[in-house]
C-alpha positions in Angstrom: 0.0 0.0 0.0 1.6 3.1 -0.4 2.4 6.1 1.9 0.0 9.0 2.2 1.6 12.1 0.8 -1.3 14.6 0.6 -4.4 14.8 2.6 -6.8 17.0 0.9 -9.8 18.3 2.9 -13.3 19.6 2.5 -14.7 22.0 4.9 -18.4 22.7 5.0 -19.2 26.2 3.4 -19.2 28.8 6.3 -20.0 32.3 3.9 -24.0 32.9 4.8 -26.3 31.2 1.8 -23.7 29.4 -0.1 -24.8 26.0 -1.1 -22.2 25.0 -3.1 -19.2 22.5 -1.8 -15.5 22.4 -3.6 -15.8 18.7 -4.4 -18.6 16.1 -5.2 -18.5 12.5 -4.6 -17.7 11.7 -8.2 -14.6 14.1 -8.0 -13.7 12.4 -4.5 -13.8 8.7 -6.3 -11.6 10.2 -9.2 -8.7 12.3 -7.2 -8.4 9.1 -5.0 -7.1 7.0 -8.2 -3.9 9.5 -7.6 -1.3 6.6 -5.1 -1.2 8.3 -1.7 -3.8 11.0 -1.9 -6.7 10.8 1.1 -9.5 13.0 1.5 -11.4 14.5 4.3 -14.5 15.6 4.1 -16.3 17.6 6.9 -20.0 15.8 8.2 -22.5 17.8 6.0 -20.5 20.0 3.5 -22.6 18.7 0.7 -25.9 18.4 2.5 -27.4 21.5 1.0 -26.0 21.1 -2.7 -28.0 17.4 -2.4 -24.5 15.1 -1.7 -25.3 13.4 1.4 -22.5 11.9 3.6 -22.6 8.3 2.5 -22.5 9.4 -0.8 -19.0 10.6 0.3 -18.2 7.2 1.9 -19.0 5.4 -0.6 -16.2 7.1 -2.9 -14.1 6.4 -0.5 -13.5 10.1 1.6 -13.3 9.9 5.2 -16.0 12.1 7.2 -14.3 14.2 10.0 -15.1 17.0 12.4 -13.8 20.7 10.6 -11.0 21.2 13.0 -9.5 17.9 12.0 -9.7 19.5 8.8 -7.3 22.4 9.1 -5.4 20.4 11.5 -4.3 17.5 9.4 -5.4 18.2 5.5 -2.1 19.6 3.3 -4.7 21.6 1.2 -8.1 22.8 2.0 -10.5 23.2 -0.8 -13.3 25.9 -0.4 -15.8 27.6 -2.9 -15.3 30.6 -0.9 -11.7 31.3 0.7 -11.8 34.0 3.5 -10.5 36.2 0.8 -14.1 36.2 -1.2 -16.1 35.4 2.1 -15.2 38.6 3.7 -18.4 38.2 6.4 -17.0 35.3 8.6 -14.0 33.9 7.2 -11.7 35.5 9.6 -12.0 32.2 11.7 -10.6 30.1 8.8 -7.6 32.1 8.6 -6.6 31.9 12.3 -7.0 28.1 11.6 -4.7 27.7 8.6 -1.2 26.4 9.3 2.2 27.4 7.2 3.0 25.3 4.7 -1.1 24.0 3.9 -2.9 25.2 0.5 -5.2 26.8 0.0 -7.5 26.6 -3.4 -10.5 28.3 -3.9 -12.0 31.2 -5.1 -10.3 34.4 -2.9 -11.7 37.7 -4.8 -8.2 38.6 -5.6 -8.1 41.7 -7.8 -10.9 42.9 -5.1 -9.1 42.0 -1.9 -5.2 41.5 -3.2 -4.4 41.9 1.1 -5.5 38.5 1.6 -2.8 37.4 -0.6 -0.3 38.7 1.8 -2.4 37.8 4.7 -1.6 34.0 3.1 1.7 34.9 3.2 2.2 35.9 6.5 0.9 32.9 7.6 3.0 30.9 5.0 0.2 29.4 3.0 0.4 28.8 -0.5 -2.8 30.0 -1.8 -4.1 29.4 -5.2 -7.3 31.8 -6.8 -9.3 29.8 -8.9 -10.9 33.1 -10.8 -7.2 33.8 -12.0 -7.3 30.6 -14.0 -5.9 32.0 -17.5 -7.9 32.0 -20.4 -6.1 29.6 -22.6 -7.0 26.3 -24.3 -5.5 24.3 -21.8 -6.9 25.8 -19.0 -10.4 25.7 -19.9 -11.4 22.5 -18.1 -10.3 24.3 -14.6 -12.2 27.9 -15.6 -14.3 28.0 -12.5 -15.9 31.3 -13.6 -16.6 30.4 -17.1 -18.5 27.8 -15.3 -20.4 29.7 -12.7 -21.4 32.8 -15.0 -23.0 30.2 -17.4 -24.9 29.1 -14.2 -25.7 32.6 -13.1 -26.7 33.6 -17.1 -29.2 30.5 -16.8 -30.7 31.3 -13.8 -31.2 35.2 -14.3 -33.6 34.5 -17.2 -36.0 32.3 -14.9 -35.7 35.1 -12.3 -36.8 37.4 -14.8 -39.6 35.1 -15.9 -40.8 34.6 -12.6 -41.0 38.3 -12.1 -42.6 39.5 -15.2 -45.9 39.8 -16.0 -45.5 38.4 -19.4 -45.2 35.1 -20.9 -41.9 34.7 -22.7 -43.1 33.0 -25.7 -45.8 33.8 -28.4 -49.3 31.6 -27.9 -51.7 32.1 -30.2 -55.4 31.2 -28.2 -58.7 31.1 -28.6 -58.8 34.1 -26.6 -56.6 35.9 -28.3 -52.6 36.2 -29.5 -50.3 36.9 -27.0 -47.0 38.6 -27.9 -43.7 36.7 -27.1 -41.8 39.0 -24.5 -38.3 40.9 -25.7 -35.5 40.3 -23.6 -32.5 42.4 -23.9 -29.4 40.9 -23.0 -26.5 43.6 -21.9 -22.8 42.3 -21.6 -22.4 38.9 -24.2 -20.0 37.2 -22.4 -20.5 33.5 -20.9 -22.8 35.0 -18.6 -25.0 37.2 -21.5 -24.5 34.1 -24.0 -26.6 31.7 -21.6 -28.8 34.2 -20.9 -29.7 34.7 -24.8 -29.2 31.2 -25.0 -32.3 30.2 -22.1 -34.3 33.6 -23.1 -34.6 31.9 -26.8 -35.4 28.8 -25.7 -38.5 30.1 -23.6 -39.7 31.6 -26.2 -38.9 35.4 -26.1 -37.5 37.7 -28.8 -34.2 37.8 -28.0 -31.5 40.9 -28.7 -27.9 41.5 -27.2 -24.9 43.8 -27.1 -21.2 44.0 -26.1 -19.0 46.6 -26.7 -16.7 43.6 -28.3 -16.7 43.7 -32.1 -15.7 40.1 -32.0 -19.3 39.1 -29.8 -21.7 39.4 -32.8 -20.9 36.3 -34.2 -21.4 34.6 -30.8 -24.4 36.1 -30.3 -25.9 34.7 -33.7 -24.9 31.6 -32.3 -27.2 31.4 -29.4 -30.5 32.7 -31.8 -30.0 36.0 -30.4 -29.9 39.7 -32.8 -27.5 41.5 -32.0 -27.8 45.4 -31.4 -25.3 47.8 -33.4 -24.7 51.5 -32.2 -22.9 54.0 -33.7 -19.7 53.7 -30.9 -15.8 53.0 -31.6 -15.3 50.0 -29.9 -12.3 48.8 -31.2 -10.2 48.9 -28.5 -13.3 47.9 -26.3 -11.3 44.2 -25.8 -9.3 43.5 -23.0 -7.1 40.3 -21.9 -8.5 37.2 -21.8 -11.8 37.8 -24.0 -12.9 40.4 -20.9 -14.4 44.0 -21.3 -12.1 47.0 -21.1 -13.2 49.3 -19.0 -14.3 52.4 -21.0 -14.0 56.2 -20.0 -16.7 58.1 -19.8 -17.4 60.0 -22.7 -17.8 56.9 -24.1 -20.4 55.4 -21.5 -22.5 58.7 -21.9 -22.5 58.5 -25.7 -23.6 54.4 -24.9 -26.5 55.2 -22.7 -27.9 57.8 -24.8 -28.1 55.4 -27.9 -29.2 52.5 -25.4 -32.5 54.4 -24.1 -34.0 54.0 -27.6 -33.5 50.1 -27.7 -34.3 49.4 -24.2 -37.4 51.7 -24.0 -39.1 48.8 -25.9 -37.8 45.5 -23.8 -39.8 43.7 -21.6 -37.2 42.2 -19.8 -33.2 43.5 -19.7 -30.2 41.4 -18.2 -27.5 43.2 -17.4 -23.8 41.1 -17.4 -21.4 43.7 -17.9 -18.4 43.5 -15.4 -14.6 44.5 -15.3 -12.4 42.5 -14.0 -11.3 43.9 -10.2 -13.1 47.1 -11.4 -16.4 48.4 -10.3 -19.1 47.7 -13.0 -20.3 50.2 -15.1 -23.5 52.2 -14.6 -25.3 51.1 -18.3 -28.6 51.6 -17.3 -29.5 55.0 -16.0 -32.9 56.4 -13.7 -33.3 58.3 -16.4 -33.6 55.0 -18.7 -35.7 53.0 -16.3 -37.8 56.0 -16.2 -38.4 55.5 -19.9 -39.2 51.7 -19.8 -42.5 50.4 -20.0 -44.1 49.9 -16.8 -44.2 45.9 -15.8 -40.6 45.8 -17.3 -38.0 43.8 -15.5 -34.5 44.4 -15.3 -32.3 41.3 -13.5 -28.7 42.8 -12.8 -26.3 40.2 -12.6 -23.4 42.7 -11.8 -25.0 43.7 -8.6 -22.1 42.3 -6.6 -20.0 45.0 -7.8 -22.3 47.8 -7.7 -24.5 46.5 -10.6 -24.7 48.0 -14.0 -28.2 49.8 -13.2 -28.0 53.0 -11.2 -31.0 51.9 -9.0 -30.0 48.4 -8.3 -29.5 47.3 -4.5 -27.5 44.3 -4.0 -29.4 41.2 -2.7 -32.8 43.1 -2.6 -36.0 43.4 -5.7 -37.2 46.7 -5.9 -39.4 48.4 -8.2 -38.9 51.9 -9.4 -40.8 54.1 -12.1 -43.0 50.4 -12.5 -40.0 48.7 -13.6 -39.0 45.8 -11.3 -35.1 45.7 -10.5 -33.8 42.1 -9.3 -30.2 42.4 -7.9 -29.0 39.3 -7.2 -26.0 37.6 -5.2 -24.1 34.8 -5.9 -26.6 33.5 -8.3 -24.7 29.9 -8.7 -25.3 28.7 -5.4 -29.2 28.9 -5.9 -28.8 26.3 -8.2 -26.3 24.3 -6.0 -26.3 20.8 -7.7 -25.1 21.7 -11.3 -22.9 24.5 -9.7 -21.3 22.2 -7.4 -20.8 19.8 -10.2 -18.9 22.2 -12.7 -16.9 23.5 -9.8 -15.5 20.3 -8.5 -15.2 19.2 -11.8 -12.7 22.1 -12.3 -10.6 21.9 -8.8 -10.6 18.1 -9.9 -8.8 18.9 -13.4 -6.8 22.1 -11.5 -5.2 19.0 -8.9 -4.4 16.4 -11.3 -2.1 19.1 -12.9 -0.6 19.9 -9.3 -0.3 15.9 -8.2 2.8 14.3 -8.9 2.4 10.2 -9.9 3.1 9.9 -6.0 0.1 12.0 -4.5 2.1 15.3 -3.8 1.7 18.7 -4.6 4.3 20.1 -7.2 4.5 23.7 -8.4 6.2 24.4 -11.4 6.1 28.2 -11.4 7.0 28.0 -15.5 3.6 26.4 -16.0 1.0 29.6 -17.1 -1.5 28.1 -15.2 0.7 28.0 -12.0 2.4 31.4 -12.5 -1.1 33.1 -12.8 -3.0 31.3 -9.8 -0.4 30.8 -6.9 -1.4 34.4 -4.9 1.0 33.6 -2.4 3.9 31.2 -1.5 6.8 30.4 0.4 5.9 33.5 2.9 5.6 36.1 -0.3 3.0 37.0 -2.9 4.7 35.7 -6.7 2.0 36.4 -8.5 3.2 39.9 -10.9 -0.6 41.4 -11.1 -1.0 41.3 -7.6 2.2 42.5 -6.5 1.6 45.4 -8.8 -1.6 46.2 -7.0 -0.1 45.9 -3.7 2.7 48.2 -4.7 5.5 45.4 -4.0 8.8 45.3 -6.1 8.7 42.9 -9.4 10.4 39.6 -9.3 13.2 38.9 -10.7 14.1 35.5 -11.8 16.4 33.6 -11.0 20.1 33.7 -12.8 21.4 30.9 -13.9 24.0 29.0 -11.5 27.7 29.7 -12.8 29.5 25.7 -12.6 31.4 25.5 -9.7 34.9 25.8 -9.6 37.3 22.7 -8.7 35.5 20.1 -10.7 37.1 16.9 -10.9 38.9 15.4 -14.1 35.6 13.7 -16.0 34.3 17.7 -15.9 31.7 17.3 -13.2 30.5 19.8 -10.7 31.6 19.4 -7.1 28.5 17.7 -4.7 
């Protein structure tokens, strides 16, 4: 049998209302195929997301008590790290122990300190919504997952709060209209949203400042809106939104209150990457909407894209109904749970060795854009920039020793 070399633990979610837990039995069953991996999994953690606790048994994870968790586990997966759960996370921290890992979601172009709180404690932590955008990294991209979660659910939010029927039913009693649901913001997030809208039955129109979206959004059945705006350098890294001064967001809204004058139902997606989002929607525009509208603001956790949106509450203004949500994936905790272990399965079996233990190779992309903090410092060249430390430098080559010995060898 061979020797355990990483013990990987599951604590129950602690951050008030998430469902969601960092692995699933079918992840557990799969990770444990690695020689000399174990895994811990606190009593309940995946009660709420609909994985009971023999369902963890079965697949072979030990159930345990949270504190023999952070006491014996070598890395602690979480959806929400202390960094991202910023109500009650504090008591995580004081439990973590130098040299454990942390991998999880940790809000770090938000909160960039918690990196160097990590590092203080000497705890290599790892941000799963730093995951770069590249081929090889899609199986990991936790937030590609969860915004097409979040674009899914907003449209059934919207349903349930409108006072239409999305689709067009032609009765005995009369026609009724399909609905027209704008989509604002065509990224994962938007695309599912045209995507679910369409498939309900609504007349379906989207924008993105991104030249390159209008293809994708004839993909998902949707038309997409044109207005007379220079976007061409409206595309940042990764596929993301740039954010855009404010001439230009003045000149957008004025052109936007004639299209979204005659919607039914807008979704707003639009966020910036560690940025507040943009205010797209104005008073002024839900002023002009027709009264029964519904506007669902899925960037509500960073201040929203509609000026009258309050995070976490429904509140209707000039007759328009204004859902701002929170951390939409964990209301549909199942499927979210799924897609996010599925990730932090495929993000360890780049990390374990054949022998069960945690390698970084800092040359990997993936590795040099995730690790937030390690070996009692913070490597990670976006974040140190944001916490104003010095750049790295890397490492010079070794010169060969001198006093070799006749074949040419270095001295041991």
């Amino acid at each position: 049998m061979g020797v355990t070399q990483v013990i990987i633990g599951v604590p129950k979610e602690i951050c008030p209302g998430e469902e969601r837990v960092a692995l699933t039995p079918a992840n557990v069953g799969a990770l444990l195929k690695k020689q000399g991996v174990e895994i811990l999994i606190e009593r309940g953690a995946g009660e709420a997301a609909g994985f009971q606790d023999g369902d963890y048994e079965a697949a072979g994870a030990k159930l345990v008590d949270r504190d023999q968790i952070f006491s014996n586990a070598r890395a602690i997966l979480q959806v929400q790290t202390p960094g991202s759960n910023t109500t009650n996370g504090d008591k995580d921290v004081d439990n973590l122990k130098a040299d454990q890992f942390l991998i999880g979601m940790t809000d770090p172009l938000a909160n960039p300190q918690f990196a160097q709180t990590l590092a203080e404690h000497k705890v290599t932590g790892i941000a799963l919504e730093l995951v770069p955008r590249i081929t090889r990294a899609q199986s990991m991209d936790v937030l590609s997952s969860m915004a097409m979660i979040a674009g899914y659910k907003c449209v059934l939010l919207a349903a349930n709060a409108s006072h239409r029927m999305f689709p067009m039913n032609m009765t005995a009693a009369g026609t009724l209209n399909a609905s027209r649901v704008f989509v604002m913001g065509a990224g994962v997030a938007g695309l599912q949203a045209c995507a679910t809208a369409k498939r309900l039955g609504a007349i379906v129109e989207a924008y993105d400042v991104r030249p390159a979206a209008r293809e994708q959004i004839l993909s998902v059945g949707a038309k997409p809106v044109e207005l007379d705006l220079d976007t061409g350098e409206a595309e940042g890294s990764g596929g993301y939104a740039k954010a855009q001064g404010e001439d230009f967001l003045k000149r957008q809204r004025e052109l936007m209150t004639e299209v979204i004058k005659e919607m039914d139902v807008v979704v707003t997606t639009a966020a910036v990457p560690g940025a507040k989002s943009p205010i797209l929607v104005t008073a002024d525009m839900v002023k002009a909407m027709k009264p029964g509208s519904v506007i669902v603001d899925l960037a509500a956790e960073r201040g929203g894209n509609c000026e009258l949106t309050q995070a976490g509450e429904t509140v209707v203004e000039h007759g328009v109904t204004i859902i701002g949500p929170t951390n939409v994936p964990s209301s549909v905790a199942f499927h979210a749970s799924q897609m996010f272990g599925k990730n932090m399965e495929n993000l360890l079996k780049l990390l374990l060795d054949d022998n069960g233990d945690l390698q970084l190779d800092f040359e990997d992309q993936i590795v040099a854009d995730t690790v937030i903090s390690h070996d009692g410092d913070v490597p990670q060249a976006r974040l140190r920039e944001m916490l104003g430390l010095p750049e790295l430098k890397k490492a010079e080559p070794e010169a060969p020793a001198e006093g070799g010995d006749s074949n040419g060898e270095e001295d041991k």
